[in-house]
N, C-alpha and C positions, 0 to 999 in steps of 0.2 A: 825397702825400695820396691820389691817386688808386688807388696802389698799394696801400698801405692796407686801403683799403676794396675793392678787389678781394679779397683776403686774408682776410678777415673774413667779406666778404657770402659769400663759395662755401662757409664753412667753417662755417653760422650751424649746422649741426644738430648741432656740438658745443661750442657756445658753454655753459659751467658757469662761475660765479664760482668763484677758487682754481684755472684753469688754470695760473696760472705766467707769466699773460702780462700784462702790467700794461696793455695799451693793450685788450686785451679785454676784462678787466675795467671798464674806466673807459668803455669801448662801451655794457656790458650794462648798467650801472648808471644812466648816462643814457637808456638808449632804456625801460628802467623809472618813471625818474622823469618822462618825454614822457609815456608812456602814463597815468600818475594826475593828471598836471596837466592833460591832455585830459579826462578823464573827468569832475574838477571842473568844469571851464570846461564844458562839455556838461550837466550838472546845475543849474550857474548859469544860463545862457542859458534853462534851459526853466525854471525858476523865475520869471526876470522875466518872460518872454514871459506865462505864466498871470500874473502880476502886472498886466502889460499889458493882458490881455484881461479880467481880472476888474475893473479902471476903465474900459474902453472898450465892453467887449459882454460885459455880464454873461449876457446869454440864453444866451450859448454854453455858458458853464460849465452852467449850469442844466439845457441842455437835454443835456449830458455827463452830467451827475449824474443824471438820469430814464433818462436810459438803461441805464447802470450798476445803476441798481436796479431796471428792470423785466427785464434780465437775469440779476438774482440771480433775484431773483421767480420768474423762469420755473424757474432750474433746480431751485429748491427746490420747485415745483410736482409737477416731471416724476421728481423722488427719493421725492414724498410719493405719488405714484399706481404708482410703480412698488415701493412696499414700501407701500404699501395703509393711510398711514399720513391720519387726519384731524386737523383742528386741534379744541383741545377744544370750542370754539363749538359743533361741530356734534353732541357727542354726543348732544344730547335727539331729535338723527333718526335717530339709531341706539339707542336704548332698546326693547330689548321690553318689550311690555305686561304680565307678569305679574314679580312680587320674593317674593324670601322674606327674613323679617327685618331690613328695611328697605334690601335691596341690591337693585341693579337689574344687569341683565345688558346689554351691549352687541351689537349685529348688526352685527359688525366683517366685513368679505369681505373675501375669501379676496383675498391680494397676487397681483399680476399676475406676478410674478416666479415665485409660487409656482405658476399655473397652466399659465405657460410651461414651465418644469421638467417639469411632472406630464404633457401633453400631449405634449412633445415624445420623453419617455423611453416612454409609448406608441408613437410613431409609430415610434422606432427599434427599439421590440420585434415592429412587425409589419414591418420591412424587412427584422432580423436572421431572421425565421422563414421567410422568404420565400426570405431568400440563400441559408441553411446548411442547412433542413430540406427545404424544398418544391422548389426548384430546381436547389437543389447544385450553385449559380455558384461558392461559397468552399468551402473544406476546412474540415473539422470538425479534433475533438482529434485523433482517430487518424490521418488524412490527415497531419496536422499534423506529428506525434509522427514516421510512417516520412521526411517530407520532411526532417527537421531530422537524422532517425541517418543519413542517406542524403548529407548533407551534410557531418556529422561521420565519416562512415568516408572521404569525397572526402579531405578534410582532413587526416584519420592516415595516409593512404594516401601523400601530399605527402611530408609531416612524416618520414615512413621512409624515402621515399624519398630525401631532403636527409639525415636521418642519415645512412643506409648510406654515403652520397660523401663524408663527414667523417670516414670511418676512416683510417687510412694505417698505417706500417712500427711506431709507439710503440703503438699500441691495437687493433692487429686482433687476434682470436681466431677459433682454429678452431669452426667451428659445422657439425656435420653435416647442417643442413637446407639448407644452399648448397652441399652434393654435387653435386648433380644439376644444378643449374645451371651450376657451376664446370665437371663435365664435359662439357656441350655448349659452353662456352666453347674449355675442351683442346682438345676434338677440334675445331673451327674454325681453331684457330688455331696449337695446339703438336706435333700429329704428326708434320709435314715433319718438324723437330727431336727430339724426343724419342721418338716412334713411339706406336703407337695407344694403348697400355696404359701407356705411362711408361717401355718396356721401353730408352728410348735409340737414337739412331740420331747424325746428324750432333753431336747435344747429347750428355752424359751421361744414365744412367736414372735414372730420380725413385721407382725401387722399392727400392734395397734401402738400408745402413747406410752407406753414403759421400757425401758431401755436399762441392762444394769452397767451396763458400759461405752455409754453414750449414744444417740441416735443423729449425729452427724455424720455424713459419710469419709469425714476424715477419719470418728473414732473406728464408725464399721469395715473401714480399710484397713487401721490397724487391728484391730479385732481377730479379722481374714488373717491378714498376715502372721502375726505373732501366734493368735491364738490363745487363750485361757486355758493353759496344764492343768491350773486346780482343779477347775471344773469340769472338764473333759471336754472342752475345746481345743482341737490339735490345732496346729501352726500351719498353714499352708502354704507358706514361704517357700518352701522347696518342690513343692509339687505343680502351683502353679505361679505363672509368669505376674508381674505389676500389671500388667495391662488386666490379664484378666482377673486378676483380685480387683483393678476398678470396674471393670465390669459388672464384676456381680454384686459391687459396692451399692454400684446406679440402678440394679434393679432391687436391690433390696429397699433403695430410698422409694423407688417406684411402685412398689405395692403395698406400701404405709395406707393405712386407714381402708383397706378394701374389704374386711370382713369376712373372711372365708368361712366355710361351716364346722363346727365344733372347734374352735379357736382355744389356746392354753391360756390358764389364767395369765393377769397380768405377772409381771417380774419388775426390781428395781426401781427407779425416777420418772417419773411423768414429766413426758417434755409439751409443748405447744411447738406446732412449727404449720406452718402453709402448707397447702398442696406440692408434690413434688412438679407437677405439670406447671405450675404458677412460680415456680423459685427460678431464676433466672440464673443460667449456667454459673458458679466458682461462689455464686452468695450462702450464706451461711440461713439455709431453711428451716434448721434446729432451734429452740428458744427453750432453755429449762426453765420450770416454773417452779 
């Protein structure tokens, strides 16, 4: 039994009828039928007990019941002066003196509600003039206006910057405005091996029509990234970010065919492809032959 009811009590915040458990069920079903049987027997008890005290000291109740209704009283009071309302008794002391056609006019005043409102939407027109005009504690619209484009370009700025490192080897494209960046990446990083211009040295040259590992910028993005171990191509996948691996993807496509002085022989597949300036940004400018 003990057990049981360990089993149960640790487990009560998924206690549902239709668990499948029949002793759970037959838990929840009683501890439902305690709980209304209580609440009767609690209802009875104070039933007699007023029973009790209504043959033994009726004053009590009496003076419960005055009570009870000098606090409705009150707040039916305190609803009727706060919406400015009178009881009809009083209207002969709100009649003005003069009628036309045998109707008379009333001198109803004005609800306190309604003064509240009116005074206080003054008060906040001369603190707002004082903030925004006389002061210039708060920003105005325009203040307003460059803080918020000024937050929103923080924002885009983020936003592009989380793009750009979501590119990899299936979606990069060449884009010629990350030349220039791509190129101060090269020269940091890729001269030892390929030499200043691409012209090749310990690497192959990234100038002319031979490629041994493709010359699409998807392949030279993986390339960057992963790296060739056998060959003594390291990985730079952890050194630098996607963005700037497509960087220096786009300038490597960008000084294809440019010639530099004392060039390494060729390496690998002879591809055909277009000018990188003439391949229209995401098209495939690579053509193996």
């Amino acid at each position: 039994m003990g057990l049981f009811l360990n089993t149960t009590i640790s487990n009560v915040e998924t206690w549902t009828l239709g668990s499948g458990s029949v002793y759970q069920d037959i838990l929840i079903i009683v501890f439902v039928v305690t709980m209304i049987v209580l609440l009767i027997s609690a209802l009875t008890v104070n039933k007699a007990m007023r029973s009790i005290l209504r043959m033994t000291m009726p004053h009590i109740l009496e003076e419960e019941k005055s009570v009870k209704i000098r606090r409705k009283e009150s707040r039916k009071s305190f609803w009727n002066n706060l919406l400015g309302l009178r009881p009809i008794s009083e209207e002969k002391d709100l009649m003005i003196d003069h009628e036309y056609d045998g109707i008379t006019e009333l001198d109803n005043p004005i609800p306190i509600w309604f003064n509240a409102l009116f005074y206080s939407s003054m008060a906040f027109a001369v603190v707002y003039l004082l903030i925004y005009h006389v002061f210039s504690w708060g920003m105005n619209q325009d203040q307003e206006y460059v803080q918020e484009m000024g937050k929103a370009e923080i924002a885009r700025q983020e936003y592009l910057a989380q793009a750009a490192n979501l590119v990899d080897e299936s979606n990069v494209i060449y884009d010629a405005s990350q030349v220039a960046a791509g190129s101060a990446i090269f020269q940091a990083n890729c001269v030892a091996c390929h030499g200043g211009a691409g012209e090749g040295s310990i690497g192959p040259n990234l100038v002319d029509r031979y490629w041994l590992h493709g010359g699409e910028v998807k392949d030279i993005f993986k390339t960057v990234k992963y790296g060739i171990p056998d060959k003594g191509m390291v990985p730079w996948e952890q050194t630098l970010t996607p963005a700037q691996i497509a960087e220096v993807s786009s300038y490597i496509i960008s000084i294809r065919d440019t010639k530099p002085a004392n060039p390494k022989e060729p390496q690998g597949i002879e591809v055909t492809y277009v000018s990188a300036d003439d391949s229209p940004a995401g098209v495939d400018s690579t053509i193996v032959r």
